[in-house]
N, CA, C and O atoms as a CHARMM CRD file, in Angstrom:
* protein
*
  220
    1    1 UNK  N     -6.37000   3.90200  20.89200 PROA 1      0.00000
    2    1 UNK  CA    -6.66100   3.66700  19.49300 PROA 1      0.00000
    3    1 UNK  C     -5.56800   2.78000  18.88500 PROA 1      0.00000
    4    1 UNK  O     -4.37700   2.98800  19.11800 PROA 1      0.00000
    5    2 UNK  N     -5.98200   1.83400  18.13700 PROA 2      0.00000
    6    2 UNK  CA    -5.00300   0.81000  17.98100 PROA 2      0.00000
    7    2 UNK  C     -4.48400   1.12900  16.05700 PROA 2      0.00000
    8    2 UNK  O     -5.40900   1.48700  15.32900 PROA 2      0.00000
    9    3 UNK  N     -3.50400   1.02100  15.60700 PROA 3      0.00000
   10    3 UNK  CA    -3.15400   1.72400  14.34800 PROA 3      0.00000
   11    3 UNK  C     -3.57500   0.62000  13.62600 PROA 3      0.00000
   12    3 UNK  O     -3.61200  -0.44000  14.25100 PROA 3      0.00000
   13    4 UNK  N     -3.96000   0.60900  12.25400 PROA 4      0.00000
   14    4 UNK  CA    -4.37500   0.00700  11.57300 PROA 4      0.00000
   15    4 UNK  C     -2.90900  -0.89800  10.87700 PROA 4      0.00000
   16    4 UNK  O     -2.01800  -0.11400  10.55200 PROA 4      0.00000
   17    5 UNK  N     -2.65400  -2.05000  10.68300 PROA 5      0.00000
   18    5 UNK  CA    -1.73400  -2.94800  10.08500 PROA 5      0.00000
   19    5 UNK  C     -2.15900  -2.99900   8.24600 PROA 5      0.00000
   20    5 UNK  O     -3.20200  -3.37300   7.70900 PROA 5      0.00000
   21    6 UNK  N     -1.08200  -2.54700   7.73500 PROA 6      0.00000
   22    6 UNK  CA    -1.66800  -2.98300   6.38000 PROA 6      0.00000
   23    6 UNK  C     -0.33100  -3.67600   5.79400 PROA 6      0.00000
   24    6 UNK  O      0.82300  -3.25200   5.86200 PROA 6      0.00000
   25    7 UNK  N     -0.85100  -4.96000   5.15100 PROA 7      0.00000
   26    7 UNK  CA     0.32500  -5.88100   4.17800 PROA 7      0.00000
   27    7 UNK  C      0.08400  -6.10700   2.88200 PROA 7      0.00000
   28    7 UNK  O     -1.06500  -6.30500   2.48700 PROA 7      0.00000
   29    8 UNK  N      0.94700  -6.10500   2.21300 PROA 8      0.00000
   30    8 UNK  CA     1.01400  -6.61300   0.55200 PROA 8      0.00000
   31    8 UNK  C      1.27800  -7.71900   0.45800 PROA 8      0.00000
   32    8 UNK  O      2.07700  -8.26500   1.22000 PROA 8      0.00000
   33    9 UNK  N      0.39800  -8.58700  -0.92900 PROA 9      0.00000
   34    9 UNK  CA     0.31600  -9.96200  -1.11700 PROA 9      0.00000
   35    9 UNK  C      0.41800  -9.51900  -2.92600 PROA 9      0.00000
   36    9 UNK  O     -0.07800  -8.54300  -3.48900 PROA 9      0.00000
   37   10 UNK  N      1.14900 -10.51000  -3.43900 PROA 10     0.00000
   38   10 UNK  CA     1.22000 -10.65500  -4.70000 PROA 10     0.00000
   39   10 UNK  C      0.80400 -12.14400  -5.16800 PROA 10     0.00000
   40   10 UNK  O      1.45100 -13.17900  -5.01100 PROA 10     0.00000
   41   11 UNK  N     -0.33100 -11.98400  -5.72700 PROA 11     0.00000
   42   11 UNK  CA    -1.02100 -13.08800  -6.93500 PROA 11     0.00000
   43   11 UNK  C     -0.47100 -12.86600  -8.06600 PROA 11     0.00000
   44   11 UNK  O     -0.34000 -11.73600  -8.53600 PROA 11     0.00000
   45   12 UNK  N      0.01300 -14.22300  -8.77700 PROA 12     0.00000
   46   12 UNK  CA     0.81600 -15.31600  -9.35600 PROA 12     0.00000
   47   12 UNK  C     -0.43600 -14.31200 -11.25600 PROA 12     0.00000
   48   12 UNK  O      0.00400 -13.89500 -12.32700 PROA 12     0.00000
   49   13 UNK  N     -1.30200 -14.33900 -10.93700 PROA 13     0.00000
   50   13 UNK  CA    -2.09000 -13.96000 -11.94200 PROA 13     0.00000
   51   13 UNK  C     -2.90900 -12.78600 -11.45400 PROA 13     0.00000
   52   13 UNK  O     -2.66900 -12.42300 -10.30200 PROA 13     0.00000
   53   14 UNK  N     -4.12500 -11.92700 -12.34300 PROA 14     0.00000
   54   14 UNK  CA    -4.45800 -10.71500 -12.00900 PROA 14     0.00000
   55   14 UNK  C     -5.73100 -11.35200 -11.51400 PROA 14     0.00000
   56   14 UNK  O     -6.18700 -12.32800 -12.11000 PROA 14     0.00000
   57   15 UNK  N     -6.43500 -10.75800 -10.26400 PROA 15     0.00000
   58   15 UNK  CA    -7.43200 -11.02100  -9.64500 PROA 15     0.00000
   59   15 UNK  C     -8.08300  -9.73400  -9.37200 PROA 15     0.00000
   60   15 UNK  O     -7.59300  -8.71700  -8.88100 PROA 15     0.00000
   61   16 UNK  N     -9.43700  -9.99500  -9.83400 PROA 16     0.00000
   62   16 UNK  CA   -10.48600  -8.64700  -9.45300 PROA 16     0.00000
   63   16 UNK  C    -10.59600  -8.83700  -7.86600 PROA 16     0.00000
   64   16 UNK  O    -10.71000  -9.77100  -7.07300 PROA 16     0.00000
   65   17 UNK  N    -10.48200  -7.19300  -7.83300 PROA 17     0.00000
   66   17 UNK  CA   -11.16900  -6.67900  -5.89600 PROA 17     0.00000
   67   17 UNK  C    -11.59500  -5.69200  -6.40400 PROA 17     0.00000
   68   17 UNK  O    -11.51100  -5.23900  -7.54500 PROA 17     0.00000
   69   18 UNK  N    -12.29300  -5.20000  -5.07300 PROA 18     0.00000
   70   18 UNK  CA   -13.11400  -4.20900  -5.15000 PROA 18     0.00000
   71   18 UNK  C    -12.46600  -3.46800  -3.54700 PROA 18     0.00000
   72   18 UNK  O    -12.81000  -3.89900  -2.44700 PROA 18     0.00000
   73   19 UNK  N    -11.37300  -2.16100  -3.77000 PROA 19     0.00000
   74   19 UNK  CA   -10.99900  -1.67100  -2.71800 PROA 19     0.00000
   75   19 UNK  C    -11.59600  -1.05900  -1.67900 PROA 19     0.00000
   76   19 UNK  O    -12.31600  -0.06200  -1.74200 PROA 19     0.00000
   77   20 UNK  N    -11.18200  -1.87700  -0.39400 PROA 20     0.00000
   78   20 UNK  CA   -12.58900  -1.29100   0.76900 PROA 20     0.00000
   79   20 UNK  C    -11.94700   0.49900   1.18500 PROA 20     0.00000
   80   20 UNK  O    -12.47200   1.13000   2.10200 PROA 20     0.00000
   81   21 UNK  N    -11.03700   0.96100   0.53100 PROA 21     0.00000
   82   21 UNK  CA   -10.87900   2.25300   1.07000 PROA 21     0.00000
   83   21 UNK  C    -11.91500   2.61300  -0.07100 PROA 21     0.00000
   84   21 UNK  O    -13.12500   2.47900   0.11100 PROA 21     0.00000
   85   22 UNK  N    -11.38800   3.06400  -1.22700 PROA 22     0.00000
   86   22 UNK  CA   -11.69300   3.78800  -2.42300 PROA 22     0.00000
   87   22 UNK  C    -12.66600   3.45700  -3.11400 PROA 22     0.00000
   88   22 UNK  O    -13.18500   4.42300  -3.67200 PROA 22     0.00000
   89   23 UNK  N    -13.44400   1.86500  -3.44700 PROA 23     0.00000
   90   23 UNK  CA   -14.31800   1.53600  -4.04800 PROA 23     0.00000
   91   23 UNK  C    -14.04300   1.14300  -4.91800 PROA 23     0.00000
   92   23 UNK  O    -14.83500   0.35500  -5.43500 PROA 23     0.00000
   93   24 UNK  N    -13.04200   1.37700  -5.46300 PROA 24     0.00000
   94   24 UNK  CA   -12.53800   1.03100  -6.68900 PROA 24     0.00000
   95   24 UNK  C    -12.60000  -0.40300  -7.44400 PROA 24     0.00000
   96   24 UNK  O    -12.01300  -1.25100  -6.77300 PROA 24     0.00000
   97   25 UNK  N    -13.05100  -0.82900  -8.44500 PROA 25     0.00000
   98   25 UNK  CA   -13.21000  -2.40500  -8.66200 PROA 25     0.00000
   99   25 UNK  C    -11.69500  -2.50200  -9.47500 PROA 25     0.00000
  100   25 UNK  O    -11.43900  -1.45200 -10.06400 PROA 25     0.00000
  101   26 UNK  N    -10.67900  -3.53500  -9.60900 PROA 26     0.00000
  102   26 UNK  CA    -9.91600  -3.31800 -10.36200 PROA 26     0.00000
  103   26 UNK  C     -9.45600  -4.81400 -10.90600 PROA 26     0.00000
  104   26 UNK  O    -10.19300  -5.70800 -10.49100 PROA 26     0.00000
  105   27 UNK  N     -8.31400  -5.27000 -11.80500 PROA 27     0.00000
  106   27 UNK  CA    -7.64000  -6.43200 -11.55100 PROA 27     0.00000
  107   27 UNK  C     -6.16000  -6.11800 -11.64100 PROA 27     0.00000
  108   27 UNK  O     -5.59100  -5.38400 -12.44800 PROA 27     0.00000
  109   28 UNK  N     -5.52300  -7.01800 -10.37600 PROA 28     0.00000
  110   28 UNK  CA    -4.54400  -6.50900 -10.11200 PROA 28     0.00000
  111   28 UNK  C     -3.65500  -7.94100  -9.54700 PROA 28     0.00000
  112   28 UNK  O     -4.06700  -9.00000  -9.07400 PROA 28     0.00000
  113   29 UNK  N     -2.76500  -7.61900  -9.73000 PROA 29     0.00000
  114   29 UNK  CA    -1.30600  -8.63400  -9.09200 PROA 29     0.00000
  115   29 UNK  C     -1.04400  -8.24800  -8.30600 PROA 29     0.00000
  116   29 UNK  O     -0.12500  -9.02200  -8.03800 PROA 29     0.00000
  117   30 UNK  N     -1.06100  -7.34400  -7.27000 PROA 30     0.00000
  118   30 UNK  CA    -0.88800  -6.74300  -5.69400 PROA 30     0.00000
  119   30 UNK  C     -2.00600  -6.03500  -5.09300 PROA 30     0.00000
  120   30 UNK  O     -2.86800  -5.32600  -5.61200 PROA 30     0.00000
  121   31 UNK  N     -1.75500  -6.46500  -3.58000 PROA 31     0.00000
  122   31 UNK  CA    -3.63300  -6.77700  -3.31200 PROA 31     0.00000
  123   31 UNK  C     -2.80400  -5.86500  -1.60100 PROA 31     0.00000
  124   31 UNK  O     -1.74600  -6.41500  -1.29500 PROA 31     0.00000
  125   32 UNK  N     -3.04800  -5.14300  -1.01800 PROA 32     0.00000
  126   32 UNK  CA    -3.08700  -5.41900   0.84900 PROA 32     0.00000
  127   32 UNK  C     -4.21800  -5.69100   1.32000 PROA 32     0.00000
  128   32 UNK  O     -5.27800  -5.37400   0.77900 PROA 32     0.00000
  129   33 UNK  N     -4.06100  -6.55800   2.81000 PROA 33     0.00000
  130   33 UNK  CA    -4.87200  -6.54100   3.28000 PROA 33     0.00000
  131   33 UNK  C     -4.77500  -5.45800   4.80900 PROA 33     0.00000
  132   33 UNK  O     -3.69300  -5.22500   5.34800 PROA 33     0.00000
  133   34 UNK  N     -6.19200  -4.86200   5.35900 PROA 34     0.00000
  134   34 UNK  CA    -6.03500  -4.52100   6.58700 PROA 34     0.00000
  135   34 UNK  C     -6.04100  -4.88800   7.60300 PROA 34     0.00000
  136   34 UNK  O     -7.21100  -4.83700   7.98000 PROA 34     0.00000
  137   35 UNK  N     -5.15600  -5.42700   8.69800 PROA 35     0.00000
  138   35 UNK  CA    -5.44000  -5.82200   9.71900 PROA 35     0.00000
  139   35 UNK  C     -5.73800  -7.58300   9.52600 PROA 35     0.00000
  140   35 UNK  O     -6.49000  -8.19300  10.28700 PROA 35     0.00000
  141   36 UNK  N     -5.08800  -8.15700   8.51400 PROA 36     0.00000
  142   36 UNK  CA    -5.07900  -9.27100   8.12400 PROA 36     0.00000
  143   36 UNK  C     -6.31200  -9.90900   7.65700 PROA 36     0.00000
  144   36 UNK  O     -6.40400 -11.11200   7.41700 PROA 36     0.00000
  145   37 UNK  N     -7.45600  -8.86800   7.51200 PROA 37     0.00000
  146   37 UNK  CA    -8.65200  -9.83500   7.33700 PROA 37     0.00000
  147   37 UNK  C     -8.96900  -9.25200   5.84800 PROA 37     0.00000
  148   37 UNK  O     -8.96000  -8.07700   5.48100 PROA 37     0.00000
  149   38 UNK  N     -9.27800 -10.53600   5.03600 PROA 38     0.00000
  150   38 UNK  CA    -8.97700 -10.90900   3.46500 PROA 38     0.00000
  151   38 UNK  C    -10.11100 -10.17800   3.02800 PROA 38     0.00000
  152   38 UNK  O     -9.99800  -9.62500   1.93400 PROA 38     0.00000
  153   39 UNK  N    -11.64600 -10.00200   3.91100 PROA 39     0.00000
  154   39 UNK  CA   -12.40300  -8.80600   3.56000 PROA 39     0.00000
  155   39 UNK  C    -12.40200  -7.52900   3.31100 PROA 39     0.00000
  156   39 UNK  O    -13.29900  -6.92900   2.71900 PROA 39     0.00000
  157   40 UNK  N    -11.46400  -7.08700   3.72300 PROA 40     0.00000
  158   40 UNK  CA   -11.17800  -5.64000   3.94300 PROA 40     0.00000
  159   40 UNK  C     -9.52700  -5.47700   2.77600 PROA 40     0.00000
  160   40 UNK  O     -8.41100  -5.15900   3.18800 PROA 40     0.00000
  161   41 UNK  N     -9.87400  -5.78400   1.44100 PROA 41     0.00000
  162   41 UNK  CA    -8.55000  -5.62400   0.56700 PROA 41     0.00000
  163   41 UNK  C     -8.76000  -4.55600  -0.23400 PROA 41     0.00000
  164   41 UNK  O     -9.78700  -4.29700  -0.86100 PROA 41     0.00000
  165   42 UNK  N     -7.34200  -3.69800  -0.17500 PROA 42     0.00000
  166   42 UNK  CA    -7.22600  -2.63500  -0.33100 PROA 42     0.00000
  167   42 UNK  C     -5.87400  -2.66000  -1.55400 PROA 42     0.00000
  168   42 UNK  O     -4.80600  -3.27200  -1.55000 PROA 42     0.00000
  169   43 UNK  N     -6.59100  -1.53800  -2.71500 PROA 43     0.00000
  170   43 UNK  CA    -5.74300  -1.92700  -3.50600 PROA 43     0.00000
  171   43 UNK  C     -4.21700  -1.08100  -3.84400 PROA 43     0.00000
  172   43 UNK  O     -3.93200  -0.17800  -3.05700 PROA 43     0.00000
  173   44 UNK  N     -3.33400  -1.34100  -4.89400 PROA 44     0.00000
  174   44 UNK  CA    -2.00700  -0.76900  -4.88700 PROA 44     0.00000
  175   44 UNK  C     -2.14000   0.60100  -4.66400 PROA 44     0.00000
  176   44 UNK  O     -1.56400   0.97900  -3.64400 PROA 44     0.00000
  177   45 UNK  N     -2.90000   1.72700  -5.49900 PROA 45     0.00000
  178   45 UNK  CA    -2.56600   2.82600  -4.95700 PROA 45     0.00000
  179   45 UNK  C     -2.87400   3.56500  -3.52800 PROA 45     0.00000
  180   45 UNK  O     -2.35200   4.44700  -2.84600 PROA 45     0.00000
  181   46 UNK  N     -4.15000   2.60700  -3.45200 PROA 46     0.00000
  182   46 UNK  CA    -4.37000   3.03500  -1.49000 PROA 46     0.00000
  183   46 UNK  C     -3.55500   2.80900  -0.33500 PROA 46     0.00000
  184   46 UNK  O     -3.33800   3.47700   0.67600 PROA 46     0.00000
  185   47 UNK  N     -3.13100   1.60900  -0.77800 PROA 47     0.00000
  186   47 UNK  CA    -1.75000   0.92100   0.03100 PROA 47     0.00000
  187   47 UNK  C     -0.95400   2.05300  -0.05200 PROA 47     0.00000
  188   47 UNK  O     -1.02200   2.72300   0.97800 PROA 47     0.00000
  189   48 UNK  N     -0.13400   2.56400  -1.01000 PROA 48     0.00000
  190   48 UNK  CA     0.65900   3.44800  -1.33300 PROA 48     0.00000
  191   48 UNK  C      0.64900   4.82900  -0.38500 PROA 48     0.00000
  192   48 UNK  O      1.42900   5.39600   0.38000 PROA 48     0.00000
  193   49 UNK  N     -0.44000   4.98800  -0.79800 PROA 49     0.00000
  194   49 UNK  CA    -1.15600   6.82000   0.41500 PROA 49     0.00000
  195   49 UNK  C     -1.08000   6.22600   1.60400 PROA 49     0.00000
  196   49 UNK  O     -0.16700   6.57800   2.35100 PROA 49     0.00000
  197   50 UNK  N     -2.02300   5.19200   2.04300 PROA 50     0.00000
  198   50 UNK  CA    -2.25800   5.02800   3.50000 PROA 50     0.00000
  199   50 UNK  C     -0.36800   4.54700   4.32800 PROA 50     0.00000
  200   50 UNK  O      0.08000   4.73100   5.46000 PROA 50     0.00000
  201   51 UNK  N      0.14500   4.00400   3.26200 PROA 51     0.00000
  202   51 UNK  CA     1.66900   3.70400   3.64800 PROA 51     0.00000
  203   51 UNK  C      2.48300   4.69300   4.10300 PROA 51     0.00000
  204   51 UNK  O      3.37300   4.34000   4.87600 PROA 51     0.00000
  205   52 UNK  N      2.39600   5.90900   3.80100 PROA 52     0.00000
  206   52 UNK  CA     2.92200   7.55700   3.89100 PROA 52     0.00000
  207   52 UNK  C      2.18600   8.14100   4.73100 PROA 52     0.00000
  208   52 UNK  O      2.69900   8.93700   5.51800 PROA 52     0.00000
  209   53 UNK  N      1.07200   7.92800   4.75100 PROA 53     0.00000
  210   53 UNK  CA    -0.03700   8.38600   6.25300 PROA 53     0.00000
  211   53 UNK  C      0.98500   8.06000   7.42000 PROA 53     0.00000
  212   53 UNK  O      1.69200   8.84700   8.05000 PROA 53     0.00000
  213   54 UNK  N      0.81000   5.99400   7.59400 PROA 54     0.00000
  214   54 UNK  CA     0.98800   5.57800   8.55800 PROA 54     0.00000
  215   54 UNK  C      2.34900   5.67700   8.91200 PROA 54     0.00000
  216   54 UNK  O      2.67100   5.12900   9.96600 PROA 54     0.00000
  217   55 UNK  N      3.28300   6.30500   8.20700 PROA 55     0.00000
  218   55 UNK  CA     4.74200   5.96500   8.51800 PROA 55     0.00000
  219   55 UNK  C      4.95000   4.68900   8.22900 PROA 55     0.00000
  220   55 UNK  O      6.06200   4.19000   8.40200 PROA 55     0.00000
C-alpha cells in the first residue's frame, strides 16, 4: 500500500475548490494537493487532520 503524499500551495488571491476529502466548497489562499494531481485538492482544514494521521 503506497501512503498517500499531500502538499500545500498558496494562491497570491482566494480561489474557490471544492475539497475532494470533505466536500466542502470554499475560497481559500491555501489549497493541498494529493499525490500531486491538481484534481484531487484538498482544503486547509483537511490538510491539517490528514497531516496528524499521516505523521
Amino acid at each position: 500500500m503506497t501512503a498517500l503524499r499531500l502538499q500545500l500551495h498558496r494562491f497570491d488571491r482566494k480561489t474557490g475548490i471544492a475539497c475532494s476529502r470533505c466536500g466542502t466548497r470554499s475560497q481559500t489562499t491555501a489549497v493541498a494537493t494529493l499525490d500531486a494531481d491538481r484534481t484531487r485538492l484538498v482544503d486547509r482544514g483537511c490538510y491539517d487532520a490528514w497531516s496528524k494521521q499521516l505523521g
